[in-house]
Backbone and ligand atoms as CSV (ligand in chain L), in Angstrom:
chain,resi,resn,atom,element,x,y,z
A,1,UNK,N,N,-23.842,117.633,164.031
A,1,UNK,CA,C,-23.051,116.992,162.967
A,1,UNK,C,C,-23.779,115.745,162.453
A,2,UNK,N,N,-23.863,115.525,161.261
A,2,UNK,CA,C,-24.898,114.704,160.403
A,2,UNK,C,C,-23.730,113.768,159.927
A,3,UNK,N,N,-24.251,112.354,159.540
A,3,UNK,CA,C,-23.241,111.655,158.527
A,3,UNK,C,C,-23.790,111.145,157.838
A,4,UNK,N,N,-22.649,111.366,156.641
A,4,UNK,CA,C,-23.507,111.262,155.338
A,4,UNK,C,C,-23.174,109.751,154.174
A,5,UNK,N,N,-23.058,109.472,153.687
A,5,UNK,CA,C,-22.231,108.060,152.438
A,5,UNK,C,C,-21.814,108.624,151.904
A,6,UNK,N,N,-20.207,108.584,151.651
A,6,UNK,CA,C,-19.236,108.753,150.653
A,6,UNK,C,C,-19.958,108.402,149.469
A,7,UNK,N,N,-19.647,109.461,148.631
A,7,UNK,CA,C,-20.201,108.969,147.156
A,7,UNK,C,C,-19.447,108.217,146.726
A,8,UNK,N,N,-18.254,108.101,146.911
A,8,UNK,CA,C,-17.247,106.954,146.209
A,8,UNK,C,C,-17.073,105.756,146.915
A,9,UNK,N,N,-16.870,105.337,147.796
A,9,UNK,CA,C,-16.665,104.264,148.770
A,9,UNK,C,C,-17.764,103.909,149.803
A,10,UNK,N,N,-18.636,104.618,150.109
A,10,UNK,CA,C,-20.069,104.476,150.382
A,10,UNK,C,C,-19.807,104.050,151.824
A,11,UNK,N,N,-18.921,104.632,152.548
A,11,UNK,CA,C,-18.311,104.900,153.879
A,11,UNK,C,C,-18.873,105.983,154.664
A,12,UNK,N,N,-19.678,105.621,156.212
A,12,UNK,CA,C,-20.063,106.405,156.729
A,12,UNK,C,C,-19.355,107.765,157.021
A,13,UNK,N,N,-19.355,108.858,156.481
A,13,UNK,CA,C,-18.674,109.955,156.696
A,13,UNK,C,C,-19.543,111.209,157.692
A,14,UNK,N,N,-18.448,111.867,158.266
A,14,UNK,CA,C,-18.990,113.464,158.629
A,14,UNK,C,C,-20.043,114.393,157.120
A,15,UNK,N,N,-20.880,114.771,157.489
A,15,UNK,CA,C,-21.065,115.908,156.531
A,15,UNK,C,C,-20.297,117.103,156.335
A,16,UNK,N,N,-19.463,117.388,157.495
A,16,UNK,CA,C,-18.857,118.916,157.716
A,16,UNK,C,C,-17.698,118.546,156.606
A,17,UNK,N,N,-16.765,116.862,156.839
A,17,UNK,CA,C,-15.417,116.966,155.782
A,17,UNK,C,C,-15.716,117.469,154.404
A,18,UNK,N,N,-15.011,117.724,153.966
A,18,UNK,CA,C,-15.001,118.234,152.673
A,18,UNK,C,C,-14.066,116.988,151.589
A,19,UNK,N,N,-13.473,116.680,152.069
A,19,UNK,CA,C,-12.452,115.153,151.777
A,19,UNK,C,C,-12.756,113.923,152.506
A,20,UNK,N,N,-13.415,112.672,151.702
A,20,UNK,CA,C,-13.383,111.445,152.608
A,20,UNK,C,C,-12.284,111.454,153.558
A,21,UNK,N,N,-12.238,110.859,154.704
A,21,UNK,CA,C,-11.104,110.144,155.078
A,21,UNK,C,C,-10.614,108.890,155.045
A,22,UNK,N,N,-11.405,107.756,153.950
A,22,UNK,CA,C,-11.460,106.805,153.711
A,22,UNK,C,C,-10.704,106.481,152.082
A,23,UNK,N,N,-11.321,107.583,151.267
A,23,UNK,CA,C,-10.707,107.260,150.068
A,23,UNK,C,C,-10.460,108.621,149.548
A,24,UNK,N,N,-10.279,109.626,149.908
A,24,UNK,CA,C,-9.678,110.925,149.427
A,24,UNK,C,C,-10.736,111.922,148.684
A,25,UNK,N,N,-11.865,111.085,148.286
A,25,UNK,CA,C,-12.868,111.599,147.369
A,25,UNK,C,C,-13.689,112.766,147.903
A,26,UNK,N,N,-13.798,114.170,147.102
A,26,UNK,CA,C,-14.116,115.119,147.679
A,26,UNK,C,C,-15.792,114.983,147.896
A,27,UNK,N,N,-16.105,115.327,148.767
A,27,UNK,CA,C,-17.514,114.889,148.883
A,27,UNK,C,C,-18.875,116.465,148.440
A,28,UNK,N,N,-18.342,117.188,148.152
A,28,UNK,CA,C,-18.944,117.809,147.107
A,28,UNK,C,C,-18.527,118.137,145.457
A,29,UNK,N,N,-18.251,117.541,145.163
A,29,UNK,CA,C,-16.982,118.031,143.857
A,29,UNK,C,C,-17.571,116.776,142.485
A,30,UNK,N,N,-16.891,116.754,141.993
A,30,UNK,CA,C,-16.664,115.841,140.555
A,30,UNK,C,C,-16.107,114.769,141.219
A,31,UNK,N,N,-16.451,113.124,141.391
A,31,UNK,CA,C,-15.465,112.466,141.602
A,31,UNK,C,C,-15.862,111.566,140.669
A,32,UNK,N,N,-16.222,111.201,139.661
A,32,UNK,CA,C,-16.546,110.652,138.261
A,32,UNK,C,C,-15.022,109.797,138.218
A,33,UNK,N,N,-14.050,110.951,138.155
A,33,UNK,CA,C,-12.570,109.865,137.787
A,33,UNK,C,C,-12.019,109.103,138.896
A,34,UNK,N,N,-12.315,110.018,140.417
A,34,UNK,CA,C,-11.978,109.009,140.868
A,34,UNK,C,C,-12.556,107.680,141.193
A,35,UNK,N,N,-14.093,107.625,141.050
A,35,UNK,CA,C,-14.934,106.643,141.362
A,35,UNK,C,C,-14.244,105.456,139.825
A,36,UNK,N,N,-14.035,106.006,138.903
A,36,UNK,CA,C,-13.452,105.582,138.003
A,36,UNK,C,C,-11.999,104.744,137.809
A,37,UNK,N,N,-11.573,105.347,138.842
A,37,UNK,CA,C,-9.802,105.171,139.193
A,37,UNK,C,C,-10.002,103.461,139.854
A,38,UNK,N,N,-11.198,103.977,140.789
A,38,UNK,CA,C,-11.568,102.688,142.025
A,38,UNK,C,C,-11.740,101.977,141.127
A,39,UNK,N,N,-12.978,101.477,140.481
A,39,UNK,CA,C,-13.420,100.991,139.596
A,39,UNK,C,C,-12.615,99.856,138.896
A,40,UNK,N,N,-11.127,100.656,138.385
A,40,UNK,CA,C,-10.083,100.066,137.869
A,40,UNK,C,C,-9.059,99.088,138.354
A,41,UNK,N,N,-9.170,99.786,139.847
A,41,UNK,CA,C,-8.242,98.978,140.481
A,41,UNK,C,C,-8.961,98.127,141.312
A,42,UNK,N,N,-9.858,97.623,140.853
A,42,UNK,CA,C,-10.635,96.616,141.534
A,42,UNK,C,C,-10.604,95.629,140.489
A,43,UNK,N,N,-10.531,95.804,138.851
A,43,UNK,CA,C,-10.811,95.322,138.024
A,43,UNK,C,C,-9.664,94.587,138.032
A,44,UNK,N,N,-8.671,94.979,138.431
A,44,UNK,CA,C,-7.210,94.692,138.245
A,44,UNK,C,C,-6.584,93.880,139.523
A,45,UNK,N,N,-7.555,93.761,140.480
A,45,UNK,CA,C,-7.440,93.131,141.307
A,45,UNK,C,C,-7.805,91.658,141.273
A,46,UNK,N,N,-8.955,91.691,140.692
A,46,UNK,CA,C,-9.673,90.300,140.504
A,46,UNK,C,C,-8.862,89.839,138.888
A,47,UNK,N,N,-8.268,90.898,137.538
A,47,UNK,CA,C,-7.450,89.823,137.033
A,47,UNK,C,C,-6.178,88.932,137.235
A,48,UNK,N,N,-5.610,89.778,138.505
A,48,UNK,CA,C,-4.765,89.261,139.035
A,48,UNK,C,C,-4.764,87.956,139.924
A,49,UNK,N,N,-6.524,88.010,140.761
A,49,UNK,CA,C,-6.461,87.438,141.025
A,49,UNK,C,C,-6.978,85.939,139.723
A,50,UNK,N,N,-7.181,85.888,139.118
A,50,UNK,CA,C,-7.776,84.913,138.216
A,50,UNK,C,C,-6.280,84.457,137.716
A,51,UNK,N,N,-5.052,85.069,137.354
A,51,UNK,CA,C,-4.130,84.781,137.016
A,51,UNK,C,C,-3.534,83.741,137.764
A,52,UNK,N,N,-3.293,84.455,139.359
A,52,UNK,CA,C,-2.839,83.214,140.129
A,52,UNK,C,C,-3.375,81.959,140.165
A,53,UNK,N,N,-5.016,81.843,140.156
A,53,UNK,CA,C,-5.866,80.871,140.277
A,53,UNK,C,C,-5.514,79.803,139.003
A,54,UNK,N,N,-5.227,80.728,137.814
A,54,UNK,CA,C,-4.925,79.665,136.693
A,54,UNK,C,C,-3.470,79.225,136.814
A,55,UNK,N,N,-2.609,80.172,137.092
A,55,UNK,CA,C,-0.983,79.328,137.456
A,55,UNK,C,C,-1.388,78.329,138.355
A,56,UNK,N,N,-1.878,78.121,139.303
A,56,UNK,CA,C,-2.347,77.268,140.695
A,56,UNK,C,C,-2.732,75.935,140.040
A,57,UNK,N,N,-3.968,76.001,138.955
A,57,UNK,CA,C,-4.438,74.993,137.935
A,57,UNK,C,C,-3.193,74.339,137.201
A,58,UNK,N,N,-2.717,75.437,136.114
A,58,UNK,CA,C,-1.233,74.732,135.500
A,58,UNK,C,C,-0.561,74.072,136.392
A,59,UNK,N,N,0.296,74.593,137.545
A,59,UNK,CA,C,1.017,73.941,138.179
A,59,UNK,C,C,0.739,72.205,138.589
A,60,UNK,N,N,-1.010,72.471,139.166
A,60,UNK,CA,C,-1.201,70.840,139.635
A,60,UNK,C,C,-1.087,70.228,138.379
A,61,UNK,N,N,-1.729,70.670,137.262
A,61,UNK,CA,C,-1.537,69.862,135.731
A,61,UNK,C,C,-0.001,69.086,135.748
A,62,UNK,N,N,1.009,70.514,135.926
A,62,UNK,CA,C,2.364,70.157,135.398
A,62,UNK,C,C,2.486,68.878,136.588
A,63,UNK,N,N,2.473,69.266,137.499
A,63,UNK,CA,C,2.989,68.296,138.418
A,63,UNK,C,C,2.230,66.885,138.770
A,64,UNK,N,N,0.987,66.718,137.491
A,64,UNK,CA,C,0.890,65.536,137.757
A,64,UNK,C,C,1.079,65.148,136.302
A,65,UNK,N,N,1.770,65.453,135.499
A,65,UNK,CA,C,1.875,64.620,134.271
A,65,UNK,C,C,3.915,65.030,134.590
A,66,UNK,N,N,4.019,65.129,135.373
A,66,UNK,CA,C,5.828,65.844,135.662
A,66,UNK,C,C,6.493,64.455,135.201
A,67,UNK,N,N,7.314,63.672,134.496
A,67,UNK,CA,C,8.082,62.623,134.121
A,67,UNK,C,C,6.825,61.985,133.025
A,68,UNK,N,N,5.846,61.993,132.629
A,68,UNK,CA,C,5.232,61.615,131.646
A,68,UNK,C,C,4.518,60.523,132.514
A,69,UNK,N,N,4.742,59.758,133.772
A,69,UNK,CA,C,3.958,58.960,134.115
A,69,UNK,C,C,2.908,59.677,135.151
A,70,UNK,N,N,1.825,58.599,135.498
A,70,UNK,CA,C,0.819,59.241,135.857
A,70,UNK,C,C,1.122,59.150,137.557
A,71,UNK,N,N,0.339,60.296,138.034
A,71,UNK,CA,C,1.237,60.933,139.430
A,71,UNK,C,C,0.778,60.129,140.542
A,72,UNK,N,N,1.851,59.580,142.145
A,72,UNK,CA,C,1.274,58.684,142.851
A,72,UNK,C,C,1.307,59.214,144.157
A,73,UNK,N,N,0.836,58.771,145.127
A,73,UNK,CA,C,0.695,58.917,146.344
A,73,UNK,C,C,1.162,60.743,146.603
A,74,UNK,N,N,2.203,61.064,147.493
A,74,UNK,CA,C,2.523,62.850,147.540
A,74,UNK,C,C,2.369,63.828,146.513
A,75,UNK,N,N,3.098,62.940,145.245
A,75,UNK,CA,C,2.380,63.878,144.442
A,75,UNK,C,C,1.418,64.212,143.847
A,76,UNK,N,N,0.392,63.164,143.730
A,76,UNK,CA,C,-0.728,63.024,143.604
A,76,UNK,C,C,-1.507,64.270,143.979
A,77,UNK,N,N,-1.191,63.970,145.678
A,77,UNK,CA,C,-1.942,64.686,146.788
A,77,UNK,C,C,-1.642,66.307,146.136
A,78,UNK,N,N,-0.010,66.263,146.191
A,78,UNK,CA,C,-0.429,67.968,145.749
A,78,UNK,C,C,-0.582,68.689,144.377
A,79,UNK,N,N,-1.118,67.552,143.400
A,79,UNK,CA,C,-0.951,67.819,142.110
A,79,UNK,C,C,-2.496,68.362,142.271
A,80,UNK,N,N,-3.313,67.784,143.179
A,80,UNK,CA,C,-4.884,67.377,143.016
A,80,UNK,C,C,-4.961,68.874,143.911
A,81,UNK,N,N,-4.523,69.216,144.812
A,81,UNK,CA,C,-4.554,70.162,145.557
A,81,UNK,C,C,-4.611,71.217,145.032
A,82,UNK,N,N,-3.285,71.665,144.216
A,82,UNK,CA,C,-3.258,72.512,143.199
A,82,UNK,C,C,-4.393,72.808,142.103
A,83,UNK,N,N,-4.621,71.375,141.154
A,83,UNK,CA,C,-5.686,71.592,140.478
A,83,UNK,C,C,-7.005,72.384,141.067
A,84,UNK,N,N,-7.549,71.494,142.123
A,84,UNK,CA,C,-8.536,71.714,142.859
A,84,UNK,C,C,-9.109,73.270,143.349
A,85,UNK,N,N,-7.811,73.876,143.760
A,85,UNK,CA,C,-7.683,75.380,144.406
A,85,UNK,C,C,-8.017,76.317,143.634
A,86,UNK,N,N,-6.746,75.366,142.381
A,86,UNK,CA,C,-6.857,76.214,140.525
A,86,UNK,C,C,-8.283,76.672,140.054
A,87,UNK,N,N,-8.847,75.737,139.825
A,87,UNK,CA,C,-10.070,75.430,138.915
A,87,UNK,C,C,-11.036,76.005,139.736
A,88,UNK,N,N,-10.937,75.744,141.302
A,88,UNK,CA,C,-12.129,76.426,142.169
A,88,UNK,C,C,-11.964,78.276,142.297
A,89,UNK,N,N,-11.206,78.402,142.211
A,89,UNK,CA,C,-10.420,79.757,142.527
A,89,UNK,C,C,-10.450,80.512,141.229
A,90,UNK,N,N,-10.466,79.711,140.344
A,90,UNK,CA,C,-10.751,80.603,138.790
A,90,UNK,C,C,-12.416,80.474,138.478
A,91,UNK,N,N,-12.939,79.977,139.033
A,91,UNK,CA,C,-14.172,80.261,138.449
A,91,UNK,C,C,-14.663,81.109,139.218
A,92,UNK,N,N,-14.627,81.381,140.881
A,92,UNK,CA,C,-15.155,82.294,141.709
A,92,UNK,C,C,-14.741,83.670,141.263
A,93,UNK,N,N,-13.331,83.633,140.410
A,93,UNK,CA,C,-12.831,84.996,140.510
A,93,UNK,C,C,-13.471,84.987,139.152
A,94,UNK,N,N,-13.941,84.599,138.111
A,94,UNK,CA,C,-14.352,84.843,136.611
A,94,UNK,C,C,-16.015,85.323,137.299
A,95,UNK,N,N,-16.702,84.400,138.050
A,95,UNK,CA,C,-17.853,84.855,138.283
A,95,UNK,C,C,-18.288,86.218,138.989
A,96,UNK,N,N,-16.730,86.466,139.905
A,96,UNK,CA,C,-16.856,87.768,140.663
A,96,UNK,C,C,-16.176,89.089,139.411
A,97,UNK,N,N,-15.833,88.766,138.498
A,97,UNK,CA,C,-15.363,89.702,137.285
A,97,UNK,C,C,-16.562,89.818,136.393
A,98,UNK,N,N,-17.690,88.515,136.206
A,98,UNK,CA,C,-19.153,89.096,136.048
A,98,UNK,C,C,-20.204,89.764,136.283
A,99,UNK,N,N,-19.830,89.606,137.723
A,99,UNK,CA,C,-20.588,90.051,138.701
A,99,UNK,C,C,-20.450,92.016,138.661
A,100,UNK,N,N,-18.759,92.072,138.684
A,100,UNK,CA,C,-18.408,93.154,138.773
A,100,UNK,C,C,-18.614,94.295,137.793
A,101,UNK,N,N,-18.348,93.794,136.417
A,101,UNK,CA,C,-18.902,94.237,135.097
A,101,UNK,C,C,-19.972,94.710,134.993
A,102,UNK,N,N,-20.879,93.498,135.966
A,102,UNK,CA,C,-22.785,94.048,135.357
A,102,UNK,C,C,-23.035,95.151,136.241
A,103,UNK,N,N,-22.529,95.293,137.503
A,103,UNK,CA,C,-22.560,96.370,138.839
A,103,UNK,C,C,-22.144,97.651,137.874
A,104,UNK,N,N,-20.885,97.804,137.126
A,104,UNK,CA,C,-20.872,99.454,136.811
A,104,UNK,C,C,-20.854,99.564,135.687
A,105,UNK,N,N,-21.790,98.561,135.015
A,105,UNK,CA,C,-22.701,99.285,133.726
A,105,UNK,C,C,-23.584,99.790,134.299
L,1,ZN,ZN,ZN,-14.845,107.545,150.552
């Protein structure tokens, strides 16, 4: 018994399966859509994640301009926290949505 790389998930497999057991993908067959399917829901993973990362940003924003004066001591701390997480967390996930783009062209 030989093992071979999933063409779709690139998971050490049996040669004998005929079906990953990792991601369903038939390992002699057409899997174009499903490698395609993956593809998608990866894409959709990282806009989601970029979404949270920017609510995370808004939030410290809101909560340090929250009453119009400028924010002090606790809230400070978690206005800056927020921002911080925000802004760091959206650019890793924008750079990993570049990253990801140039991979399956
Ligand atoms: Zn697989």
């Amino acid at each position: 018994m030989a093992l071979i790389n999933c063409p779709v998930c690139h998971k050490r497999i049996s040669s004998k399966a005929s079906v990953c057991p990792h991601c369903q993908a038939q390992t002699n067959g057409d899997n174009a859509s499903l490698a395609r399917i993956n593809e998608l829901k990866k894409s959709g993973r990282l806009m989601n994640h970029s979404f949270i990362a920017m609510t995370l940003f808004i939030t410290g924003v809101v909560i340090w301009f929250w009453g119009g004066e400028p924010a002090e001591g606790m809230r400070a701390n978690i206005a800056g926290v927020c921002f911080a997480f925000g802004f760091v967390g959206y650019l890793i996930t924008r750079l990993r949505i570049v990253l990801h783009k140039r991979k399956s062209l």
